[in-house]
C-alpha positions as CSV (number, residue, x, y, z in Angstrom):
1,X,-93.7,84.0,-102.2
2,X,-94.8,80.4,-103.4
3,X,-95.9,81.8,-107.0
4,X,-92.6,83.4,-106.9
5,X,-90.5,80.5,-106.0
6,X,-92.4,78.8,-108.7
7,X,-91.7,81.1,-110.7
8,X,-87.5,81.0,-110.3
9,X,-87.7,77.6,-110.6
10,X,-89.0,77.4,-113.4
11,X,-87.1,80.1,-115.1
12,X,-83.8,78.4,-113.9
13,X,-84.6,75.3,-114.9
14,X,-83.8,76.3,-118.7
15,X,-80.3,77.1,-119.3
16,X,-78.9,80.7,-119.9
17,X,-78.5,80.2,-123.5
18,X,-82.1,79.0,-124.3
19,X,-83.7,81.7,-121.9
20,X,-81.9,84.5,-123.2
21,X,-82.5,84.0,-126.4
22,X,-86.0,84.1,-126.1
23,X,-85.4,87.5,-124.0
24,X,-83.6,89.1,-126.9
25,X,-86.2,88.0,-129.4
26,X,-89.1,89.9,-127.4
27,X,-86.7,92.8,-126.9
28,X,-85.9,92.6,-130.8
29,X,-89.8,92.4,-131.7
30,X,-90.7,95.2,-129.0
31,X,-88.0,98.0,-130.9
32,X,-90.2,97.0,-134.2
33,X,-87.1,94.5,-136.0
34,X,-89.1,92.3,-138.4
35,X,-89.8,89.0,-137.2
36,X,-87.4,87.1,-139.3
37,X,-84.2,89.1,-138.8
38,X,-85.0,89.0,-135.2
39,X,-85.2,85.7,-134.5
40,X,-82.1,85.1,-136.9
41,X,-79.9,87.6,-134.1
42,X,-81.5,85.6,-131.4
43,X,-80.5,82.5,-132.9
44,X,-76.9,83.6,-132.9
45,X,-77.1,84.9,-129.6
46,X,-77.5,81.7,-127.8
47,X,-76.1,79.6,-130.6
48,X,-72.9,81.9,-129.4
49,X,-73.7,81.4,-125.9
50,X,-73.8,77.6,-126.2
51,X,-70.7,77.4,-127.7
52,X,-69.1,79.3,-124.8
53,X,-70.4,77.3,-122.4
54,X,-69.9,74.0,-124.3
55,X,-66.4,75.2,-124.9
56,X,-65.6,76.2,-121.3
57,X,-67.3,72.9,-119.9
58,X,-64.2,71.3,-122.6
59,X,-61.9,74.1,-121.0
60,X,-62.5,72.9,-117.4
61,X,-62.1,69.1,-118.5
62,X,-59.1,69.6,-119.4
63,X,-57.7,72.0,-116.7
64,X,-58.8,70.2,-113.6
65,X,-57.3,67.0,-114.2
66,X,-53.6,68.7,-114.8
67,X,-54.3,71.2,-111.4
68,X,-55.2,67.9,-109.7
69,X,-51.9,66.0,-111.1
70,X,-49.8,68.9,-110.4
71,X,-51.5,68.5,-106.4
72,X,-50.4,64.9,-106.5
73,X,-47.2,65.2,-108.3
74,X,-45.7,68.0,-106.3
75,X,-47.4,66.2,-102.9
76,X,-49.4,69.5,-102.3
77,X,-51.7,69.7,-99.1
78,X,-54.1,72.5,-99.0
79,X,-57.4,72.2,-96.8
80,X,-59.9,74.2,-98.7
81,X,-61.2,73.2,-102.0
82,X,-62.1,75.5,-104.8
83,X,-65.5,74.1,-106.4
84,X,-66.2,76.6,-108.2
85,X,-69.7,78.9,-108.5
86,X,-72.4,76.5,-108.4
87,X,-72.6,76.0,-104.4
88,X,-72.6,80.2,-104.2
89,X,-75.4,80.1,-106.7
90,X,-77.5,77.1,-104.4
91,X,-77.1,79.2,-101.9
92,X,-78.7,82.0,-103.0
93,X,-81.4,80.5,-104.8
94,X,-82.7,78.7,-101.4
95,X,-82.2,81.1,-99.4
96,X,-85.9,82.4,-98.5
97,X,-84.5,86.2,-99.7
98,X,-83.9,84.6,-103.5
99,X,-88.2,85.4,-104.6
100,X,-87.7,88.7,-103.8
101,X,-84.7,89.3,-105.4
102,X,-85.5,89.3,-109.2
103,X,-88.6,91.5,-109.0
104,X,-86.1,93.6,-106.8
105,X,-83.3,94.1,-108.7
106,X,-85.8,94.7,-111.9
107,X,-87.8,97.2,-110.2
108,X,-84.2,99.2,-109.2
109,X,-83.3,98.9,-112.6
110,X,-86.5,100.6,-114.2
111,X,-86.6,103.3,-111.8
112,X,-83.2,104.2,-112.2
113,X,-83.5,104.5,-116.1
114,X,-86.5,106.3,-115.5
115,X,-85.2,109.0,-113.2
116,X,-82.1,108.9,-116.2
117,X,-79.3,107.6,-113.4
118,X,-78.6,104.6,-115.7
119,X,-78.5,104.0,-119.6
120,X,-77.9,100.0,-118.5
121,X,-80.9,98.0,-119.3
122,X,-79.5,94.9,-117.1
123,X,-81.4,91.5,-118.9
124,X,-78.8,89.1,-117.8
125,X,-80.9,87.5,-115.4
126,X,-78.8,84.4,-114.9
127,X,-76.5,86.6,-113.5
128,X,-78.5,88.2,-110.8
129,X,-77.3,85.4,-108.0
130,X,-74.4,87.7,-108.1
131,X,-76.3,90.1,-106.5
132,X,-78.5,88.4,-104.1
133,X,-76.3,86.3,-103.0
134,X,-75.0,89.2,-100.4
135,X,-79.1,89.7,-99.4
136,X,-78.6,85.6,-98.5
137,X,-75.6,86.1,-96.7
138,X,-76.5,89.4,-94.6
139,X,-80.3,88.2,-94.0
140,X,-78.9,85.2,-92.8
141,X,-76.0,87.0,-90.8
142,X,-78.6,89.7,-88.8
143,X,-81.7,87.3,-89.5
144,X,-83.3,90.4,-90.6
145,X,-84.9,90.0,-94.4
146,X,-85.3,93.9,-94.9
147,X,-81.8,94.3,-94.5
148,X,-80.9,91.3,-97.2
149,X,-82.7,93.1,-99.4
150,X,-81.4,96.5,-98.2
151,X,-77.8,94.9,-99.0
152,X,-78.5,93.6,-102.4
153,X,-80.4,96.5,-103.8
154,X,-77.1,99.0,-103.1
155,X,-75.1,96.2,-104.7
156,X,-77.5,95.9,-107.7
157,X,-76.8,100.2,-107.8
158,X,-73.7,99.7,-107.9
159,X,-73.0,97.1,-110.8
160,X,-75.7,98.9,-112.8
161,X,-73.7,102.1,-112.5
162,X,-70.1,100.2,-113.0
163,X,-72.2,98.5,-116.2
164,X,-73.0,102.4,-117.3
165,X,-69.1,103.0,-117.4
166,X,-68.0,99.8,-119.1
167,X,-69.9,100.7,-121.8
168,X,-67.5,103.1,-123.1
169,X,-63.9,100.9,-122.5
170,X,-66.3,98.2,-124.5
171,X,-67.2,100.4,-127.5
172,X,-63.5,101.4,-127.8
173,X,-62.0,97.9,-127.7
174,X,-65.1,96.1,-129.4
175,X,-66.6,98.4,-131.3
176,X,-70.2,97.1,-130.0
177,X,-71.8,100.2,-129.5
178,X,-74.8,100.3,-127.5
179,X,-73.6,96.6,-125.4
180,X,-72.1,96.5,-122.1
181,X,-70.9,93.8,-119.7
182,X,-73.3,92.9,-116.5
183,X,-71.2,90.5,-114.1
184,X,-70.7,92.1,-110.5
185,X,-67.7,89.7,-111.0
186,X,-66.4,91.6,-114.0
187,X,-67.2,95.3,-113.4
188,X,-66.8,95.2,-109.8
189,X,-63.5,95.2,-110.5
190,X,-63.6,98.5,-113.0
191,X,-62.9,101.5,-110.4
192,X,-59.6,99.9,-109.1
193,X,-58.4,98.8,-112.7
194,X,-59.1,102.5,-113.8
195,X,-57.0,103.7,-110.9
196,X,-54.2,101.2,-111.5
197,X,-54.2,101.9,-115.2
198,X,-54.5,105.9,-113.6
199,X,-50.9,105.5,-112.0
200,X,-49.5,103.8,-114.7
201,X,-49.6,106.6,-116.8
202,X,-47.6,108.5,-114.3
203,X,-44.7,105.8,-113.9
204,X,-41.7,107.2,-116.2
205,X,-41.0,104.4,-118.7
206,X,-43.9,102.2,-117.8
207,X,-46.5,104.6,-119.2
208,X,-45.2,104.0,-123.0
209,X,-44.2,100.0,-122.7
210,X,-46.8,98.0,-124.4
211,X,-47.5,94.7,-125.3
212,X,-50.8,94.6,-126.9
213,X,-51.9,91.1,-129.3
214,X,-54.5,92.9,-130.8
215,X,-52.9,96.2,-132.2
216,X,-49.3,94.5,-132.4
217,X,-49.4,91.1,-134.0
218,X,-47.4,91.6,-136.4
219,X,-44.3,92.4,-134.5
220,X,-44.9,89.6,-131.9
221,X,-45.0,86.7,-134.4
222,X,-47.1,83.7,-133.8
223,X,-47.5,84.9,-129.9
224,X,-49.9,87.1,-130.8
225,X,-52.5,84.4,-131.8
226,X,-54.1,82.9,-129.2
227,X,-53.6,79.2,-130.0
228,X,-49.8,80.0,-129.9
229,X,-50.3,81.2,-126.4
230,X,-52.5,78.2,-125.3
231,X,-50.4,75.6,-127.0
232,X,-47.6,76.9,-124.5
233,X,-49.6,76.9,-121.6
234,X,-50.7,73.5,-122.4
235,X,-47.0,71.9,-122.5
236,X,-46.8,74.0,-119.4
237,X,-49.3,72.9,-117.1
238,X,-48.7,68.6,-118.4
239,X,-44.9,69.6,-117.4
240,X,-46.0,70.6,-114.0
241,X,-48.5,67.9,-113.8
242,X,-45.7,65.0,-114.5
243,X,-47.7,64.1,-118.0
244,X,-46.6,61.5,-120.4
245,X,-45.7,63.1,-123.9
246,X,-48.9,62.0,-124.9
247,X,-50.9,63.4,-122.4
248,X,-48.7,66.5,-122.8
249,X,-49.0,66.8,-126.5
250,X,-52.9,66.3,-125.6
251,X,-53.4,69.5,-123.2
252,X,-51.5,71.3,-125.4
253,X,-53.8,70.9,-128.6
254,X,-56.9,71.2,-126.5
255,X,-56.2,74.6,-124.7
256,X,-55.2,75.8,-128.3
257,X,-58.5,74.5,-129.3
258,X,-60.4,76.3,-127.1
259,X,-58.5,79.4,-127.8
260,X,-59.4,79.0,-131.4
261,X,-62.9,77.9,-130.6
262,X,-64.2,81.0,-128.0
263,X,-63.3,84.1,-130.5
264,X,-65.5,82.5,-133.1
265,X,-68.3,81.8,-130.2
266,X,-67.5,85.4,-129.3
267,X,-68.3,86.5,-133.1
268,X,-71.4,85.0,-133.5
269,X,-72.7,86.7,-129.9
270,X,-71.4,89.9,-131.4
271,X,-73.4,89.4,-134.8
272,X,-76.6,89.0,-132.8
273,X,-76.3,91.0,-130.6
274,X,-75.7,94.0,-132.7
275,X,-78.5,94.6,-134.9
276,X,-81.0,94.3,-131.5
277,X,-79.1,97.1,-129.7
278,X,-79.2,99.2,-132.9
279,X,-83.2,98.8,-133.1
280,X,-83.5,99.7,-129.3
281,X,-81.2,102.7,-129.4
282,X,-83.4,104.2,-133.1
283,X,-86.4,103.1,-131.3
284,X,-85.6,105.0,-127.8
285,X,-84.4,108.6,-130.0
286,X,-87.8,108.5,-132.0
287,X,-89.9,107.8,-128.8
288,X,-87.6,109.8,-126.4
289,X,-85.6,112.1,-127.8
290,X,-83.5,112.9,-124.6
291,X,-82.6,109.6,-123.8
292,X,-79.5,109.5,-126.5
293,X,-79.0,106.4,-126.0
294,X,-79.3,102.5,-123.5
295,X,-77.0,100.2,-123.3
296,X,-77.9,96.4,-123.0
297,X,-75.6,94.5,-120.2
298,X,-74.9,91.3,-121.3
299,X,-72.6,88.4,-120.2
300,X,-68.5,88.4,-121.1
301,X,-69.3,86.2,-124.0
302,X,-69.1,89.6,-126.4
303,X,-65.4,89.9,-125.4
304,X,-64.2,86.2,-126.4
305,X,-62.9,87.4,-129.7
306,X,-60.6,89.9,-128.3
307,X,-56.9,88.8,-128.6
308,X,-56.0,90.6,-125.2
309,X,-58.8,89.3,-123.2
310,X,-57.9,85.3,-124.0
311,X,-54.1,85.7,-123.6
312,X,-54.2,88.2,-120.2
313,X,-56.6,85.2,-118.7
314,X,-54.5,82.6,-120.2
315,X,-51.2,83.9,-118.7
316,X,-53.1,84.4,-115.3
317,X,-53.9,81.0,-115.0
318,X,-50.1,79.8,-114.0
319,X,-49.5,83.1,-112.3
320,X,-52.3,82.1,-109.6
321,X,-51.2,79.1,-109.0
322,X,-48.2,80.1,-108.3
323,X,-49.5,82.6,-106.1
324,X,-51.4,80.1,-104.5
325,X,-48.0,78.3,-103.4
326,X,-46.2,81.2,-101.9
327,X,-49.3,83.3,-100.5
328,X,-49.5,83.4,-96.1
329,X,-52.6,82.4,-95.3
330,X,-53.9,81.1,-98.3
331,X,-55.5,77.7,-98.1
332,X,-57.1,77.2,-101.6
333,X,-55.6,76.0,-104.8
334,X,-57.7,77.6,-108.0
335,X,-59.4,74.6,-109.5
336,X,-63.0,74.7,-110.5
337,X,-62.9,78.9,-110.8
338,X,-59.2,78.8,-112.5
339,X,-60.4,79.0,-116.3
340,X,-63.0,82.1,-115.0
341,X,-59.7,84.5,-115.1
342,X,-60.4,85.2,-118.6
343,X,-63.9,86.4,-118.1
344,X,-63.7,88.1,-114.4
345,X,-60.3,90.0,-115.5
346,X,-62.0,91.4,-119.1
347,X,-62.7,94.7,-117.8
348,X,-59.0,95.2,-116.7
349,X,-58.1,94.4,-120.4
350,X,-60.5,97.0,-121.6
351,X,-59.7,100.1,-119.2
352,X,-55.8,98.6,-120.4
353,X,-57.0,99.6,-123.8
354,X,-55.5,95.7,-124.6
355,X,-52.1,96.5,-123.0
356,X,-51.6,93.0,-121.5
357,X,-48.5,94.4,-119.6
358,X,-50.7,96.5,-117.5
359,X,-53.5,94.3,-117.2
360,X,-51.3,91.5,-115.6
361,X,-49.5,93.8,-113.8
362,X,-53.2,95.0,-112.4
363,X,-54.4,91.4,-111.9
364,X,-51.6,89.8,-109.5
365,X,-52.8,91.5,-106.4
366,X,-56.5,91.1,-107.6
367,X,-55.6,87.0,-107.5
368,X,-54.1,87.8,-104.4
369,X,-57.5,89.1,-103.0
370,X,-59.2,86.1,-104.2
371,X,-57.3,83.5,-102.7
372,X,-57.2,85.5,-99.0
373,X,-60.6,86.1,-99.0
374,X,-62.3,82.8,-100.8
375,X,-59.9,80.8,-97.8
376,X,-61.3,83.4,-95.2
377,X,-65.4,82.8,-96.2
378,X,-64.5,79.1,-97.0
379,X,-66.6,78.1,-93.5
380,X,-69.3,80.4,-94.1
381,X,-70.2,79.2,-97.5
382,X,-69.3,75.4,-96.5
383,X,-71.8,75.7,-93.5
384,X,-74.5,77.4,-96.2
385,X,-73.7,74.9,-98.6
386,X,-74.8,72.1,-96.4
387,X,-77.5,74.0,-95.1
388,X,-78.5,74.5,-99.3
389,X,-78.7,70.5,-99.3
390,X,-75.1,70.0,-101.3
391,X,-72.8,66.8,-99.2
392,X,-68.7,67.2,-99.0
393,X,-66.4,64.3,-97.6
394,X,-66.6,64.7,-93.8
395,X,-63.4,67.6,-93.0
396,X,-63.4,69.5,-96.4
397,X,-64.1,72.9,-96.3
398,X,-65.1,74.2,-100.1
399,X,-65.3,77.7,-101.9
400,X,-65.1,79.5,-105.3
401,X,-61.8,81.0,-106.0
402,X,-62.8,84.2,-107.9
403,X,-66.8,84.3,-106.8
404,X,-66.2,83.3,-103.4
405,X,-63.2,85.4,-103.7
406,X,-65.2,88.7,-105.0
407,X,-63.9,91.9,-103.3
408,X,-67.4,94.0,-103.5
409,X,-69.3,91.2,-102.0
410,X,-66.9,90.8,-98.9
411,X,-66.5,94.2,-98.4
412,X,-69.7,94.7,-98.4
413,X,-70.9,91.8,-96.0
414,X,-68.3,93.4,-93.2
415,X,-69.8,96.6,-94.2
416,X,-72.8,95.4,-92.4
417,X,-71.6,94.3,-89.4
418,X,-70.0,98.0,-88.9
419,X,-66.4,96.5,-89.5
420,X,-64.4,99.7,-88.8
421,X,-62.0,98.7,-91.5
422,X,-65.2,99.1,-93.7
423,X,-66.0,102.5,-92.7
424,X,-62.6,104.0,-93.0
425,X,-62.7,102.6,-96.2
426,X,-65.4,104.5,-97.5
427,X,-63.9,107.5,-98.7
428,X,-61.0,105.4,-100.8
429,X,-63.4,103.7,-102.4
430,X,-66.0,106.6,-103.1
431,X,-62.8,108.5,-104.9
432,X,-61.9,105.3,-107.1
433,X,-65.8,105.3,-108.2
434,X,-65.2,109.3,-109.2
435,X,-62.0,108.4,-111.4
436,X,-64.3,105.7,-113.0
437,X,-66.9,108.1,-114.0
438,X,-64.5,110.3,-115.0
439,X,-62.6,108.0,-117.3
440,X,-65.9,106.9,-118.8
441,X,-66.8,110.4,-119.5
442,X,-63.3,111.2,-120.7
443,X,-63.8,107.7,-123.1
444,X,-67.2,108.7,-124.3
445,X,-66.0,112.0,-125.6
446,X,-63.2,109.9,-127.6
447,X,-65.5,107.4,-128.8
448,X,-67.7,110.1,-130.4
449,X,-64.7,112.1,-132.1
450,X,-63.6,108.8,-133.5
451,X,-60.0,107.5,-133.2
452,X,-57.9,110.8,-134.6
453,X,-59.0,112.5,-131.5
């Protein structure tokens, strides 16, 4: 356990975007790419990375203030206090479950692969705190370690599997073949999108609107380009915050910025990740001809160029908020997790096929769900928080609007204490999981006749 600890500490100690990196180049140089060409892809990978995160950190500068002037301004009082993901992520990681839980999820991973249940080879290892943190929380709920790890290995099942039918929506909207999306933030949300996006298609009238930036920019203008849409949502938010013109002027320009900025990080990520998960998949038919083909999960960062993506999570932002005001029972204003909307609410745009309409539509009672359960668990993760080592004024109660907020992992952690709510559950849920599968089947098909089918 000590070699292990040492072992996470030192791994986490690096950021994302130097570490994987480095796991891309051995994966590169293991599938036989030559040495230069490999390192060039894993250069672009984190240089893409970096960007994101560099851009997002810029994103977040500029969004917190105007939530926090709009608090002030408008003489809002709400009692819980959304801080975002890094508490969640201290509290897994010191929880005495978090050694086990790498080697875990790794070993669940291979052995599905191997008995062919999975074509997701999941290296996004910065993102596995999604998945343990539900082992912290139930080990510390039943005191029982065996069934932490119980907990998190059916989670890790299940993103893996969610990961397997993303890959299809992602070759379709992307055109990265071979890459899916890891997050148990983002495809934990996949089977009720697909159902949503399911009964849209038998609403008279709704099934043929669309609003879609990516295949229609021509006939919606300038709105179509992302900047457009963050330049408005800039003068909107220093409106509500009270700005000055200059301050105004300001937002504006900078959330245009970014929406400029994270398509081209989103292109470079694309450029290197491709020619890796092209070796891997001619490397995998040579050596194994039945397994036709892997997909490598990686981080939302791939889907930054897409037009739909930034403006659904763009146009979200406000919509929460509002929310947020007119919610019962809702004690938490998005703040440090608002700007995470465009990432956690990518799959919706995918399984939308880039119908914005439908995504939004899909993602109002999914912010809903955040804000009621993030306020519910805001004591439990405050109390693990402090127990993590992390200090809050005396009387605040924190959370994470969208991590704190996740669905899977709440259901999951009543699951275990034999909620009944859970249990009658069980079939819904089970049927929404078939229409995924389904849909991803149906999408695979498409994707290999090509676009005339």
């Amino acid at each position: 356990m000590e070699v292990l600890n040492i072992i996470i500490d030192t791994l986490f100690s690096f950021k994302a975007y130097v570490m994987l990196p480095v796991i891309i180049l051995v994966i590169a140089l293991a599938v036989r790419m030559k040495p230069g060409p490999a390192f060039l892809a894993a250069l672009r990978l984190g240089v893409g990375f970096a960007g994101v995160f560099l851009v997002f950190d810029f994103f977040v500068g500029t969004i917190q203030p105007a939530v926090e002037a709009i608090v002030l301004h408008w003489n809002l009082d709400f009692t819980v206090l959304d801080v975002g993901w890094p508490p969640l992520a201290a509290i897994t990681w010191s929880s005495p479950i978090a050694p086990l839980s790498i080697p875990l999820i790794i070993g669940i991973n291979v052995l599905l692969i191997a008995l062919n249940q999975t074509k997701t080879v999941y290296i996004d290892i910065f993102n596995y705190w999604h998945i343990a943190l539900i082992g912290a929380l139930v080990s510390g709920l039943t005191g029982q370690i065996a069934l932490g790890l119980g907990a998190s290995a059916l989670l890790a099942v299940y993103v893996i599997k969610m990961s397997d039918y993303t890959a299809p929506h992602v070759e379709e909207n992307t055109s990265h073949k071979g890459v899916t999306i890891s997050p148990l933030s983002v495809t934990g949300l996949l089977p009720f999108a697909v159902l949503m996006d399911t009964l849209y298609d038998r609403i008279p009238g709704l099934k043929k609107w669309e609003i879609n930036p990516e295949k229609q920019g021509g006939k919606m203008g300038i709105l179509a380009d992302p900047m457009m849409t963050g330049l408005i949502m800039g003068f909107l938010l220093g409106l509500a915050a009270g700005y000055s013109l200059k301050l105004l002027l300001e937002t504006g320009v900078h959330i245009a910025a970014v929406m400029f900025l994270l398509p081209k990080c989103g292109e470079l990520i694309g450029e290197g990740i491709h020619p890796v998960s092209s070796a891997l998949k001619d490397r995998i038919k040579k050596r194994f001809p039945k397994k036709t083909e892997l997909y490598v999960a990686m981080d939302t960062g791939i889907l930054m160029n897409n037009k739909s993506v930034m403006i659904n999570g763009l146009l979200l932002m406000p919509a929460a908020l509002i929310i947020a005001l007119i919610l019962p029972g809702n004690r938490v204003l998005p703040l440090g997790d608002l700007p995470n909307l465009i990432s956690v609410m990518s799959v919706i745009v995918l399984v939308s096929r880039g119908n914005i309409l439908r995504s939004i539509i899909t993602g109002l009672p999914i912010i809903a769900t955040y804000l009621l359960i993030s306020s519910a668990m805001a004591p439990l993760y405050t109390e693990l928080s402090a127990e993590a080592g992390m200090t809050f004024a005396p009387g605040v109660e924190i959370t994470a609007f969208t991590d704190g907020g996740n669905q899977v992992r709440f259901f999951l952690y009543h699951l275990f204490q034999l909620k009944l709510w859970t249990l009658a559950s069980l079939p819904f849920i089970g049927a929404m999981i078939y229409l995924a599968r389904k849909r991803a089947q149906k999408q695979t098909i498409s994707n290999q006749n090509g676009p005339e089918s």
